[in-house]
N, CA, C and O of each residue as an XYZ file, in Angstrom:
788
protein
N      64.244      2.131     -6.389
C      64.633      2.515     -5.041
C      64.032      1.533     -4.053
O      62.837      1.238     -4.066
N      64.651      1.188     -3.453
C      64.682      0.084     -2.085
C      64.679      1.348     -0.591
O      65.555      2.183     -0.367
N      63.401      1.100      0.229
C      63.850      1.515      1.630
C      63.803      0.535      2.508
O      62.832     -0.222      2.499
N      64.399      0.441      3.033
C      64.364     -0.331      4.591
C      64.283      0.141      5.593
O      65.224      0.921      5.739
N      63.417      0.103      6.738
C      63.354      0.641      7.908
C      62.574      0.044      8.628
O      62.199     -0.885      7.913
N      61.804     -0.091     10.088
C      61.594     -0.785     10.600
C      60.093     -1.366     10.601
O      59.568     -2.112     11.429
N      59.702     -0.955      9.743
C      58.601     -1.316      9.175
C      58.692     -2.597      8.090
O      57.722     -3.180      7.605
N      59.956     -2.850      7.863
C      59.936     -3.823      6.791
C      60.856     -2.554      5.370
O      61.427     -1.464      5.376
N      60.410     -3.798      4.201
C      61.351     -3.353      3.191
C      59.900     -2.325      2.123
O      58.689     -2.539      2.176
N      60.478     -1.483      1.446
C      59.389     -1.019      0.349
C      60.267     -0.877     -0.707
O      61.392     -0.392     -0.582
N      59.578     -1.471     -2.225
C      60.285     -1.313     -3.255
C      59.513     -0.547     -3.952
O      58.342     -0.798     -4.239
N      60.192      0.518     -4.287
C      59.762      1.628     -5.401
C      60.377      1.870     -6.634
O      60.263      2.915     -7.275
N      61.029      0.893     -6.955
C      61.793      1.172     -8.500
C      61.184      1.393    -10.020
O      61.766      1.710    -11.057
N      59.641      1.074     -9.734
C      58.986      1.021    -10.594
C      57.611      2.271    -10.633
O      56.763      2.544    -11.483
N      57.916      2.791     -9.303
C      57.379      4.012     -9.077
C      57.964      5.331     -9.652
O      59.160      5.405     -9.935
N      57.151      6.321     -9.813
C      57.366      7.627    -10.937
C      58.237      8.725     -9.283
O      58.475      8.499     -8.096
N      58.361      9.563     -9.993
C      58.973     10.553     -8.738
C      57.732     10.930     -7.957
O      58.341     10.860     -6.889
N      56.520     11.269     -7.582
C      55.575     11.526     -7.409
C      55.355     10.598     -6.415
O      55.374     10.788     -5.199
N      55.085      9.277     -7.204
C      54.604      8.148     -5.995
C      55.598      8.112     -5.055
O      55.225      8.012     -3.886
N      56.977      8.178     -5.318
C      58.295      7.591     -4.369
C      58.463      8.942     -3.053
O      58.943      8.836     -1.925
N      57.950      9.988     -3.639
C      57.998     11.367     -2.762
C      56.979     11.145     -1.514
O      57.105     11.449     -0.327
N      55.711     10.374     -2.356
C      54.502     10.106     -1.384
C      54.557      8.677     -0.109
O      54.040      8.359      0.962
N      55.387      8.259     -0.944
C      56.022      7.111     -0.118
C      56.910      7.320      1.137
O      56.735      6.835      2.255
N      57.907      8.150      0.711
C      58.945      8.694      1.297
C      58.572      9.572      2.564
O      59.234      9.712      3.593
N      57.349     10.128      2.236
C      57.059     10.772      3.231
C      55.589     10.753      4.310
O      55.114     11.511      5.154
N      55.173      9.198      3.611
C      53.950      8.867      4.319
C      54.952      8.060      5.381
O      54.562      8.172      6.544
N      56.212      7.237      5.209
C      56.733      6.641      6.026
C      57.539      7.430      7.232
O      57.600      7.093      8.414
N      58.139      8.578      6.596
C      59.265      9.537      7.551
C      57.902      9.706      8.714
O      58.149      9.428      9.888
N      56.053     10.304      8.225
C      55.156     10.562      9.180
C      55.089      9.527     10.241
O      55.268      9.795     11.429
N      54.741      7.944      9.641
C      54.461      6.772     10.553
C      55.485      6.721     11.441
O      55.327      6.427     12.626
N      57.052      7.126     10.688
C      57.817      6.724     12.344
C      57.748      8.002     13.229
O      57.994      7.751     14.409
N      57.473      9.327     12.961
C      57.456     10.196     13.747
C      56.134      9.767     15.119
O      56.223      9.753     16.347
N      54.798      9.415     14.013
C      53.675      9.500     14.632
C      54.228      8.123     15.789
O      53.813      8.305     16.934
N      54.938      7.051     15.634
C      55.562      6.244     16.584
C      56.742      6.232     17.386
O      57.487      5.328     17.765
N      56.713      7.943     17.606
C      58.063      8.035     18.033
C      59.098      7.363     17.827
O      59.920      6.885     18.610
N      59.015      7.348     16.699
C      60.475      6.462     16.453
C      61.461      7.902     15.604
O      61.157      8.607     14.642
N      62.680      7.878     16.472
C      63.318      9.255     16.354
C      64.551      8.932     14.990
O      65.496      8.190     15.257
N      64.443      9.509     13.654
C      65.377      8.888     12.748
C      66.959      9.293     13.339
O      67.200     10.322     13.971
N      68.056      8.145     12.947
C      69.292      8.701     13.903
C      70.256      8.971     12.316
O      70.865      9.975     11.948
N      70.103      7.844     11.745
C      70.809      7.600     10.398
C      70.015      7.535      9.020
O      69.182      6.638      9.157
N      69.928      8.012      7.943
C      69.877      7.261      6.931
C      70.844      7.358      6.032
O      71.340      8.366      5.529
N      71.169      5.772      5.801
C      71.938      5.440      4.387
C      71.396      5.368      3.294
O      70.404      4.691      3.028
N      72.265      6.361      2.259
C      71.592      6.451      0.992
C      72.693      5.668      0.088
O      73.801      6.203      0.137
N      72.612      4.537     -0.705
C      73.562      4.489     -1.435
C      74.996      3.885     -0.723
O      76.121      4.196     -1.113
N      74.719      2.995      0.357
C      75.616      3.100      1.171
C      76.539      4.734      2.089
O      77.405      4.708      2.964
N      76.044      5.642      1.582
C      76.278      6.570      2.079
C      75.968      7.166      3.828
O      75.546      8.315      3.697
N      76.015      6.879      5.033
C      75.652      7.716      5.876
C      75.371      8.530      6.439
O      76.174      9.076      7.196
N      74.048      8.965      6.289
C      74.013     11.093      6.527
C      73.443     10.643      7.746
O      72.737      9.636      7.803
N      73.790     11.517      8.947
C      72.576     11.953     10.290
C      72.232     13.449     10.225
O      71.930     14.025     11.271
N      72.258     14.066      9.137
C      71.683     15.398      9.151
C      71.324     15.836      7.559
O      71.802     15.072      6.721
N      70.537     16.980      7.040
C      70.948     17.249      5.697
C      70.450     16.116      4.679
O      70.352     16.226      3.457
N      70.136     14.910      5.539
C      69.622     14.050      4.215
C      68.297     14.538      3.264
O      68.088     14.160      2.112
N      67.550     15.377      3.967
C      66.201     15.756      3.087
C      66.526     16.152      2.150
O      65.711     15.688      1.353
N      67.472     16.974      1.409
C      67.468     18.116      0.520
C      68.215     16.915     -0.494
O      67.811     16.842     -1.655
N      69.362     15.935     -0.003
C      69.836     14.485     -0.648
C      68.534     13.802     -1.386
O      68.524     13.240     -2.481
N      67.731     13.954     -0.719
C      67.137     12.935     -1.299
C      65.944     13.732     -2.392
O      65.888     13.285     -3.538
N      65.419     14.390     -2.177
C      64.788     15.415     -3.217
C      65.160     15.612     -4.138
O      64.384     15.514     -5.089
N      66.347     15.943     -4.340
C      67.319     16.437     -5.428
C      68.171     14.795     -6.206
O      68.958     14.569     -7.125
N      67.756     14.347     -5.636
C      68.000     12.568     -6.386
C      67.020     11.909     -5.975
O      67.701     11.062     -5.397
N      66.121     11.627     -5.811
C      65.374     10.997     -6.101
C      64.404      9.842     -6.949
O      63.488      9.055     -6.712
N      65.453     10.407     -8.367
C      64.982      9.107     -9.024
C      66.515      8.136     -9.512
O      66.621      7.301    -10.410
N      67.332      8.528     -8.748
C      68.616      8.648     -8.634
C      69.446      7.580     -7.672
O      70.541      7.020     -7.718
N      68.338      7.612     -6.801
C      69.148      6.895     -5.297
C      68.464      5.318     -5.661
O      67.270      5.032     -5.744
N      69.277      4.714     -5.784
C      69.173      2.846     -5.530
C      68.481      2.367     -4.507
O      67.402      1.807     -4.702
N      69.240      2.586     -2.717
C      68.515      2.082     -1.965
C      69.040      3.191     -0.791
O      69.985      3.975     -0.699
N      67.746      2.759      0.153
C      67.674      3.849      1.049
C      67.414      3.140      2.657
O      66.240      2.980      2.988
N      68.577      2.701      3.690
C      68.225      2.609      4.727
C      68.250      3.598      5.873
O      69.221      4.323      6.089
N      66.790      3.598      6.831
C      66.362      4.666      7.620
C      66.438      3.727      9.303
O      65.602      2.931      9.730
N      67.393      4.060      9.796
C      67.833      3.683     11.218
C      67.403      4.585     11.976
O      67.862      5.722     11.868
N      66.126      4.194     13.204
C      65.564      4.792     13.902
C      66.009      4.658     15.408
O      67.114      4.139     15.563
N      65.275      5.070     16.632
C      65.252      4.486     17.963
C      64.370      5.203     18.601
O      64.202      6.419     18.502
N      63.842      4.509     19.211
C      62.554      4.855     20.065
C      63.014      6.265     20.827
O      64.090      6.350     21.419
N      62.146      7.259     20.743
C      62.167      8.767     21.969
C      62.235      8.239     23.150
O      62.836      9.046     23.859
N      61.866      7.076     23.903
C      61.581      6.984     25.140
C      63.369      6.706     25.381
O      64.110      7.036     26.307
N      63.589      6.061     24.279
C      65.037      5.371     24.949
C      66.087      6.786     24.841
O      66.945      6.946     25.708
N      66.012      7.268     24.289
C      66.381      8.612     24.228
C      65.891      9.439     25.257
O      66.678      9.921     26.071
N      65.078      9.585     25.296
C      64.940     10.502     26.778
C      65.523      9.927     27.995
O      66.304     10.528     28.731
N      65.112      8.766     28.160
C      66.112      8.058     29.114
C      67.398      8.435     28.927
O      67.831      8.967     29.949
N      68.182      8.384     28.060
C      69.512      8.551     28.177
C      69.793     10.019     28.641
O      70.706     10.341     29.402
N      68.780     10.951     28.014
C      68.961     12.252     28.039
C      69.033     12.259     29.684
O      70.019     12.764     30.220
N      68.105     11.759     30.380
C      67.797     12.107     31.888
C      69.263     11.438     32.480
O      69.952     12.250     33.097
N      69.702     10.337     32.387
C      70.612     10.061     32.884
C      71.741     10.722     32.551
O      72.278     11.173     33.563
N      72.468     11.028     31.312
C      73.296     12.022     31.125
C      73.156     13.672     32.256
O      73.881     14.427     32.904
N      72.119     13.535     31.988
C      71.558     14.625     33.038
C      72.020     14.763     34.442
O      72.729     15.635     34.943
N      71.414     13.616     35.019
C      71.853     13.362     36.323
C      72.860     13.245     36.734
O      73.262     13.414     37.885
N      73.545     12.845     35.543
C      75.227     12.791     35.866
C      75.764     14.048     35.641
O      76.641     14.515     36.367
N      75.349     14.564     34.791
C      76.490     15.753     34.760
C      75.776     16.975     35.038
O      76.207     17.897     34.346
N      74.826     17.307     35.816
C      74.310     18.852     36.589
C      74.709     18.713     37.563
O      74.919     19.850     37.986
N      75.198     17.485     38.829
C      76.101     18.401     39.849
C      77.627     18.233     39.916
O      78.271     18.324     40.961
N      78.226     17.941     38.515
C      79.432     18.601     37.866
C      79.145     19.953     37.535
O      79.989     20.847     37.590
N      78.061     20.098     37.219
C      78.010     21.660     36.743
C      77.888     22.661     37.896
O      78.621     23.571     38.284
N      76.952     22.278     38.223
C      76.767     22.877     40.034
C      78.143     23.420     40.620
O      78.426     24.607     40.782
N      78.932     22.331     40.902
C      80.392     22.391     41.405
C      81.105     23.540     40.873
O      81.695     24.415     41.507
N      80.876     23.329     38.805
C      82.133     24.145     38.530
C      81.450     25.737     38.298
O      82.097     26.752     38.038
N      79.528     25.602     38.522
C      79.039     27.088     39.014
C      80.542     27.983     40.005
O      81.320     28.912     39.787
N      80.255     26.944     41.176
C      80.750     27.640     42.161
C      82.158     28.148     42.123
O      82.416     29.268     42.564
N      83.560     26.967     41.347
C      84.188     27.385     41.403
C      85.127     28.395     40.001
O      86.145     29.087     40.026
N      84.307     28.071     39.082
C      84.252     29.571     37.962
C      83.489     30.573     38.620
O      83.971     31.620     38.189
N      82.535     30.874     39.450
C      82.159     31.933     40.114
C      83.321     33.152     40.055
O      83.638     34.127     39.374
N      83.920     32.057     41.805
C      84.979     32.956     41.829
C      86.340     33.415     41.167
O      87.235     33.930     41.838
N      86.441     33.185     39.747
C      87.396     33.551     39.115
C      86.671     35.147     38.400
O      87.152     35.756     37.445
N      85.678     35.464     39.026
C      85.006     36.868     38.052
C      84.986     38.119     39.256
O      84.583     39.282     39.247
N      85.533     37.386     40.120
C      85.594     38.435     41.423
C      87.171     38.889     41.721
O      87.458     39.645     42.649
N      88.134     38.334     40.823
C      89.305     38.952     40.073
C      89.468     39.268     38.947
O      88.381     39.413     38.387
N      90.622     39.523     38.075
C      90.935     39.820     37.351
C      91.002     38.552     36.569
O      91.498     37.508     36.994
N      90.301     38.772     35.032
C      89.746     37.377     34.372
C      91.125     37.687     33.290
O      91.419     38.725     32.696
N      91.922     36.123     33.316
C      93.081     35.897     32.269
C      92.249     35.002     31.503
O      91.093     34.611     31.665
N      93.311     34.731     30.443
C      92.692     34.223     29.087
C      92.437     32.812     29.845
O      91.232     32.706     30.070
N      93.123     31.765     30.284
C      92.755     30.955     31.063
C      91.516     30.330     31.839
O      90.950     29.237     31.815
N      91.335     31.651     32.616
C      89.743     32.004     33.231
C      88.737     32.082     32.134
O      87.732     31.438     32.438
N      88.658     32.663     30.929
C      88.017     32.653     29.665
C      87.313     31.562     29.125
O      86.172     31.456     28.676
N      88.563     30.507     29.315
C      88.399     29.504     29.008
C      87.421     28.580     29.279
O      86.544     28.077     28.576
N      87.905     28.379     31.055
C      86.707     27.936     31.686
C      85.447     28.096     31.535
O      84.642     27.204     31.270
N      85.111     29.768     31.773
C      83.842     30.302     31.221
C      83.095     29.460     29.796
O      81.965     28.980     29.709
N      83.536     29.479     29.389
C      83.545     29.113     27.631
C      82.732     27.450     28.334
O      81.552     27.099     28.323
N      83.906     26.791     28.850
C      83.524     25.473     29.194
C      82.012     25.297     29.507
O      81.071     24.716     28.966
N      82.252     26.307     30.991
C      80.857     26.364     31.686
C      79.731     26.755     30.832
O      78.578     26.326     30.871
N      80.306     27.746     29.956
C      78.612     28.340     28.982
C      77.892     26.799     28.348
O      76.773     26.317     28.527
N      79.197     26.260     27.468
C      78.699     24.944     26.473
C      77.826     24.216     27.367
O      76.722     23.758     27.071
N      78.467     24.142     28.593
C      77.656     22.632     29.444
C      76.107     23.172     29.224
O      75.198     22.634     28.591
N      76.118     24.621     30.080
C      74.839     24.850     30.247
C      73.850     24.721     29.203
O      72.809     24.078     29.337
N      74.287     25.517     27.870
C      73.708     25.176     26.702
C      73.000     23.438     26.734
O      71.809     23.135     26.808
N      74.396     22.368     26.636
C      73.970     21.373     26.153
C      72.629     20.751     27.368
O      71.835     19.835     27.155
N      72.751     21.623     28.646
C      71.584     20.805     29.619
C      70.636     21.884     29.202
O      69.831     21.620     30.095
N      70.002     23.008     28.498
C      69.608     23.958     28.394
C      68.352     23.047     26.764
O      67.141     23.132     26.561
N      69.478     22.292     25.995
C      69.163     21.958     24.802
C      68.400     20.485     25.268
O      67.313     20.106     24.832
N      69.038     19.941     26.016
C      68.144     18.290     26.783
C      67.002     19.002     27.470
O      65.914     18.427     27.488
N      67.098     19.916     27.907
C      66.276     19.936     28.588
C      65.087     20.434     27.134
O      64.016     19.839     27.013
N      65.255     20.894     26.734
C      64.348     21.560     25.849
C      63.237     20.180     24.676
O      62.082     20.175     24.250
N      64.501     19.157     24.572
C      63.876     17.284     24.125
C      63.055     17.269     25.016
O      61.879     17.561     24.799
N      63.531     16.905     26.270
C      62.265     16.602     27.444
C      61.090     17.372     27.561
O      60.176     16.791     28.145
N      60.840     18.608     27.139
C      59.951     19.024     26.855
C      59.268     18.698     25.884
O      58.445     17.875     26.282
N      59.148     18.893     24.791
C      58.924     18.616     23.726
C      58.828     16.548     23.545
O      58.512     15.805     22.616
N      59.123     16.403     24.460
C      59.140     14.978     24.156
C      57.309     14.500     25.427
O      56.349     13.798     25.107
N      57.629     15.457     27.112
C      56.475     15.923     27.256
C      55.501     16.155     27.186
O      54.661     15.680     27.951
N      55.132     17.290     25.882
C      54.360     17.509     25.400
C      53.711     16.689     24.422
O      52.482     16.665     24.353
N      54.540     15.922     23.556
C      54.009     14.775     22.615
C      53.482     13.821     23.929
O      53.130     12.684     23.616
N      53.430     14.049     24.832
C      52.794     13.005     25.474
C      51.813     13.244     26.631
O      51.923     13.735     27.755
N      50.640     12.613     25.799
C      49.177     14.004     26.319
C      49.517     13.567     27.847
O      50.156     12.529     28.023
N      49.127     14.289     28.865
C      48.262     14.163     30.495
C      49.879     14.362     31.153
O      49.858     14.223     32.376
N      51.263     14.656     30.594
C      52.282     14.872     30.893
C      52.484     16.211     31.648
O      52.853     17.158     30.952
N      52.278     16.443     33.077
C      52.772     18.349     32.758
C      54.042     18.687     32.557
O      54.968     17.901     32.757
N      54.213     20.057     32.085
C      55.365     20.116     32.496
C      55.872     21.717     32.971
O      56.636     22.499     32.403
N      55.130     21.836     34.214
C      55.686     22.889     34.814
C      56.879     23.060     35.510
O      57.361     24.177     35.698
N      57.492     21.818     35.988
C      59.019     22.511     36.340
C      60.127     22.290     34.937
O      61.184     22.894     34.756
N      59.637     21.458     34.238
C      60.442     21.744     32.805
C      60.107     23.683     32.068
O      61.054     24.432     31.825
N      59.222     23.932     31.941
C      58.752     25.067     31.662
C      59.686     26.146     32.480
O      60.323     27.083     32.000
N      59.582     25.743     33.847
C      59.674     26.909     34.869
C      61.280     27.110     34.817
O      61.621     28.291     34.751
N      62.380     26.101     34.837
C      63.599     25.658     34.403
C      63.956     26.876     33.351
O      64.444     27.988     33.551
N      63.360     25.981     31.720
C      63.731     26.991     30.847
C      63.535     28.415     31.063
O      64.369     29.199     30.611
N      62.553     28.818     31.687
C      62.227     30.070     31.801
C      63.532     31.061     32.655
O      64.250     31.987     32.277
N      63.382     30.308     33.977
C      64.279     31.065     34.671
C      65.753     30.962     34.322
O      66.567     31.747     34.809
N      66.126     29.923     33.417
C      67.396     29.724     32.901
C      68.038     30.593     32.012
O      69.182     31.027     31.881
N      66.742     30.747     31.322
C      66.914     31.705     30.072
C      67.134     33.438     30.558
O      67.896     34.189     29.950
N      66.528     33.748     31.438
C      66.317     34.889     32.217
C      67.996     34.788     33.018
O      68.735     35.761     32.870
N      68.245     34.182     33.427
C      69.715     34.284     34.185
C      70.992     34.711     33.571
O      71.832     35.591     33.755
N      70.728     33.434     32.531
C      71.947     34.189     31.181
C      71.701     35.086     30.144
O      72.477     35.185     29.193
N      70.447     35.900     30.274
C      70.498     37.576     29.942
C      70.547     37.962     31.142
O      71.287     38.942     31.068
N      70.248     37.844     32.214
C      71.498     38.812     33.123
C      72.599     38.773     32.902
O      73.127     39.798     32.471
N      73.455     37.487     33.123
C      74.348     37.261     32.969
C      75.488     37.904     31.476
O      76.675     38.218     31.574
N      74.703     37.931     30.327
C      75.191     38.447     29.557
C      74.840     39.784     29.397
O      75.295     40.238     28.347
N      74.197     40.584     30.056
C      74.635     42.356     30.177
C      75.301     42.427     31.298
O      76.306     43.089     31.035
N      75.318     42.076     32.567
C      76.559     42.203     33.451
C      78.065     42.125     32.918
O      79.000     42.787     33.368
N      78.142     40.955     31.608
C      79.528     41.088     30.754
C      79.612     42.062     30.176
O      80.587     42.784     30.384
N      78.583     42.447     29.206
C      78.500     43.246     28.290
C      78.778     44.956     28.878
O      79.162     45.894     28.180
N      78.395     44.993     30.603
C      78.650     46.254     30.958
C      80.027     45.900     31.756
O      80.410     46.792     32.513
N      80.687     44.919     31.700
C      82.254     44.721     32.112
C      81.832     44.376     33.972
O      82.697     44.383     34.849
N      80.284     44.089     34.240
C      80.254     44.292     35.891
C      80.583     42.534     36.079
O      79.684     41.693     36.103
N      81.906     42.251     36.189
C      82.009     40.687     36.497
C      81.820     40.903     37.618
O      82.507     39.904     37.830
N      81.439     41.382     39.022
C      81.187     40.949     40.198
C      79.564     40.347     39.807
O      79.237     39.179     40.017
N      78.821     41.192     39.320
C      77.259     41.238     39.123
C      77.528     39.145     38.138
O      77.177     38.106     38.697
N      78.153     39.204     36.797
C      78.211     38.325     36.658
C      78.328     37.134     37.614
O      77.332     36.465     37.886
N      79.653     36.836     38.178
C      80.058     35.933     39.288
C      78.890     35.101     40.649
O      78.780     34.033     41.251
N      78.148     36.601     40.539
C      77.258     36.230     41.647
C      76.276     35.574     41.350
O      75.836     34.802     42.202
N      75.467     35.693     39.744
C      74.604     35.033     39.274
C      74.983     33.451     38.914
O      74.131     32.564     38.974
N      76.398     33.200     38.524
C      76.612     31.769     38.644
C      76.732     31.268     40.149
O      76.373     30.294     40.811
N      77.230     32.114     40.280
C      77.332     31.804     42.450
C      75.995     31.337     42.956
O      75.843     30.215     43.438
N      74.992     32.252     42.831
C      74.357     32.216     43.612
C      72.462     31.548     42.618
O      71.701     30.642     42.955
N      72.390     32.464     41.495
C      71.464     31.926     41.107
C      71.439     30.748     40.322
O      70.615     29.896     40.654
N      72.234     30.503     39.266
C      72.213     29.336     38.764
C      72.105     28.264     39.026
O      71.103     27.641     38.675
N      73.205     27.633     39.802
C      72.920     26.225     41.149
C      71.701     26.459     41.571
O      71.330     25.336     41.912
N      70.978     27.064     41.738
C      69.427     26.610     42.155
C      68.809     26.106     41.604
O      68.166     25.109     41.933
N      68.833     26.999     39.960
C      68.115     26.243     38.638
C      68.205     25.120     38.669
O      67.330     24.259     38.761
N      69.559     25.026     38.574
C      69.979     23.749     37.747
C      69.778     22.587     39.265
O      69.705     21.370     39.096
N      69.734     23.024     40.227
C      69.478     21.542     41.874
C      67.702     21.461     41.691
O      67.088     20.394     41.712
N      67.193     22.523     41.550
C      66.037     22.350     41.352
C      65.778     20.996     40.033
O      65.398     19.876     40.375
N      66.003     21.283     38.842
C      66.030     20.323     37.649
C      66.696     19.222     38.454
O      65.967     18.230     38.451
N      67.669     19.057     39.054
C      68.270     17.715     39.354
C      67.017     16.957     40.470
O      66.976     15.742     40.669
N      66.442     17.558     40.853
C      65.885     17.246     42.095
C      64.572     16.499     41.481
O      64.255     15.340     41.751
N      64.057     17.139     40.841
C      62.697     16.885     39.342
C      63.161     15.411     39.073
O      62.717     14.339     39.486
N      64.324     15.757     38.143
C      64.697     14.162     37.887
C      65.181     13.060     38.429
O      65.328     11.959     37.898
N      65.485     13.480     39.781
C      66.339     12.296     40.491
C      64.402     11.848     41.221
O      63.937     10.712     41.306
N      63.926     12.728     41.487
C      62.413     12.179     41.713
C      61.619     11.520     40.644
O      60.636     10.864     40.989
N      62.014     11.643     39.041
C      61.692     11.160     38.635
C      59.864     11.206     38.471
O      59.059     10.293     38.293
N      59.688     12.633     38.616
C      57.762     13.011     38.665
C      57.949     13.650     37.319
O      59.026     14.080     36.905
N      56.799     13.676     36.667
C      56.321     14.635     35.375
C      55.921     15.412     36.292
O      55.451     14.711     37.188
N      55.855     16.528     36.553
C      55.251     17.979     37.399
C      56.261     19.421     36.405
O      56.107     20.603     36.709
């Protein structure tokens, strides 16, 4: 077995399953401990970005060669923040105008939207949750309006989802109306300042 990764090349073909396991996973530590975030590994010419652990365990004395394609967290968070910035006051916007589709009568159409609006939030809900965690790996970082974000975010859409659950779409409507866009201008405001706080 051949790995490559950015450390250079390691040849283990002459190593037992034992050593190649210890190998395998003194290296997966060094790029974590260097933030270096794995995106790809090719096994075999094969491409996995998920699911490769259990691949490689279960062949292990099996697999030929093994390349591990990384990229730095920082450059990743960067992207995360800019994706960010770009698309929370799209979200903001379509707060306001899915709002008012819950202060009528909701068609499958209107559903739809909803649906739209939930995913976005999720996916800034899920960045936001990297930036934390990316944060925290990084001592003297605070992160109280990341903290304060998730918190009150999380708290909005369990309102939000028993106001559905009791059919009160006005009660719904108003919480994207009125509370959400705050969350989420507040977070924009964090990052367009660009402070750890």
């Amino acid at each position: 077995m051949i790995i490559v990764s950015i450390h250079g090349t390691i040849d283990l073909r002459n190593q037992d399953q034992a050593a190649r396991l210890e190998s395998l996973n003194a290296l997966f530590k060094a790029l974590y401990d260097q933030l270096e975030i794995v995106q790809e590994v090719i096994i075999d010419g094969v491409a996995y970005r998920e699911n490769y652990n259990n691949y490689l365990l279960e062949n292990l004395m099996n697999i030929k060669s093994i390349e591990i394609k990384t990229v730095h967290e920082a450059i990743i968070v960067n992207d995360i923040k800019a994706d960010l910035k770009d698309y929370l006051p799209k979200l903001i916007k379509a707060c306001d105008s899915i709002s008012e589709l819950f202060y009528g009568v909701m068609k499958d159409e209107d559903w739809n939207h909803f649906g739209q609006l939930t995913e976005g939030m999720q996916w800034v809900g899920q960045s936001v949750h990297v930036l934390l965690e990316n944060a925290k790996r990084m001592e003297g970082i605070p992160t109280i309006i990341l903290t304060r974000f998730v918190s009150e975010v999380e708290g909005q859409i369990e309102d939000l989802e028993a106001g559905l659950q009791q059919n009160d779409y006005s009660r719904a409507g108003d919480i994207i109306k009125y509370e959400l866009p705050d969350t989420f201008k507040a977070l924009l405001n964090h990052l367009e300042a660009e402070v750890y706080s």
